[in-house]
C-alpha positions in Angstrom: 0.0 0.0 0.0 1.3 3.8 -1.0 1.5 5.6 2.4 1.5 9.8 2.8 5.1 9.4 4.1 5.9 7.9 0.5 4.2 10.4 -1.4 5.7 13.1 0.6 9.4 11.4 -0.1 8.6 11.5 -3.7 7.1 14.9 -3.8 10.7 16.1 -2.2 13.0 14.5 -4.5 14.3 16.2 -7.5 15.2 15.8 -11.0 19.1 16.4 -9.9 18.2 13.5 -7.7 17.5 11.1 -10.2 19.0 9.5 -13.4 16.7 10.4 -16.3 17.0 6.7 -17.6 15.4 5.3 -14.5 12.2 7.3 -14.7 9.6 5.9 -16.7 8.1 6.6 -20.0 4.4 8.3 -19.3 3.2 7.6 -22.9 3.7 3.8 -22.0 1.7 3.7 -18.7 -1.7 1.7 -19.4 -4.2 2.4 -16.8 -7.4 0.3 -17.2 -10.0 3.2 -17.5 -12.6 0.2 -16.8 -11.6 0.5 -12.7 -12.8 3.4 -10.4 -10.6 6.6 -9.9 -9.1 5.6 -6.7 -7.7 2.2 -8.4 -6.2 4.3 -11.2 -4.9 6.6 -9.4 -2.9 3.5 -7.5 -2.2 1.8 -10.4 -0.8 5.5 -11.9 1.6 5.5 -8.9 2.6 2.3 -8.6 3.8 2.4 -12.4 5.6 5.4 -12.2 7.1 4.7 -9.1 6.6 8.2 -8.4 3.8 10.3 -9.4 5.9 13.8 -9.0 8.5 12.5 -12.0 8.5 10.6 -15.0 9.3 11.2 -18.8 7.2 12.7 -21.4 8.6 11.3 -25.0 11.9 10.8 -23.3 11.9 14.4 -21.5 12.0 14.2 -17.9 9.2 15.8 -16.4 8.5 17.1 -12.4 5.2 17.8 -11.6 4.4 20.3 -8.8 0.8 20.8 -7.1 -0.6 24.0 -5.3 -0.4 22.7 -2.1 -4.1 23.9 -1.7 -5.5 21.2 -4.1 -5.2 18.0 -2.6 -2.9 15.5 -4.9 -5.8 13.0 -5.4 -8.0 15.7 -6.9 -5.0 16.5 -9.2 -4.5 12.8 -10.1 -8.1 12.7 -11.3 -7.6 15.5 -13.5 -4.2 14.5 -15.0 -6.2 10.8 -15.3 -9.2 12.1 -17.1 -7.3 14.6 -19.6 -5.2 11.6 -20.8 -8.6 9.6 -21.1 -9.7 12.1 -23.5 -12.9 13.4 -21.0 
């Protein structure tokens, strides 16, 4: 199970911190759009390993929230936009 305390680590790390190479392709994730948004969200973690970073067509990307829109809400959003709705 993804605790806060993980999230939180991830959200603090930064693209110095990482190699590029071990971040993971975006336009590769598949989330089955068939389960409800809590269980894509999950899955959406667990295959990026960390929500904040990933790569974009082989760009690394870091993704930053305002902190007064709770990261689930933002998840959602991100989720549905590459969903097409």
């Amino acid at each position: 199970m993804i605790s806060l305390d993980y999230l939180e680590t991830c959200r603090r790390k930064s693209l110095n911190d990482v190699d590029p190479k071990d971040l993971k392709e975006i336009t590769e994730i598949q989330i089955d759009q068939t389960k409800p948004i809590p269980q894509r969200i999950l899955s959406f973690i667990e295959e990026t390993g960390n929500p904040y970073m990933f790569r974009v067509n082989g760009v690394p990307v870091q993704v930053e929230f305002v902190s007064d829109v709770p990261l689930q809400e933002r998840l959602e959003k991100l989720l549905l936009r590459k969903m097409g709705k």
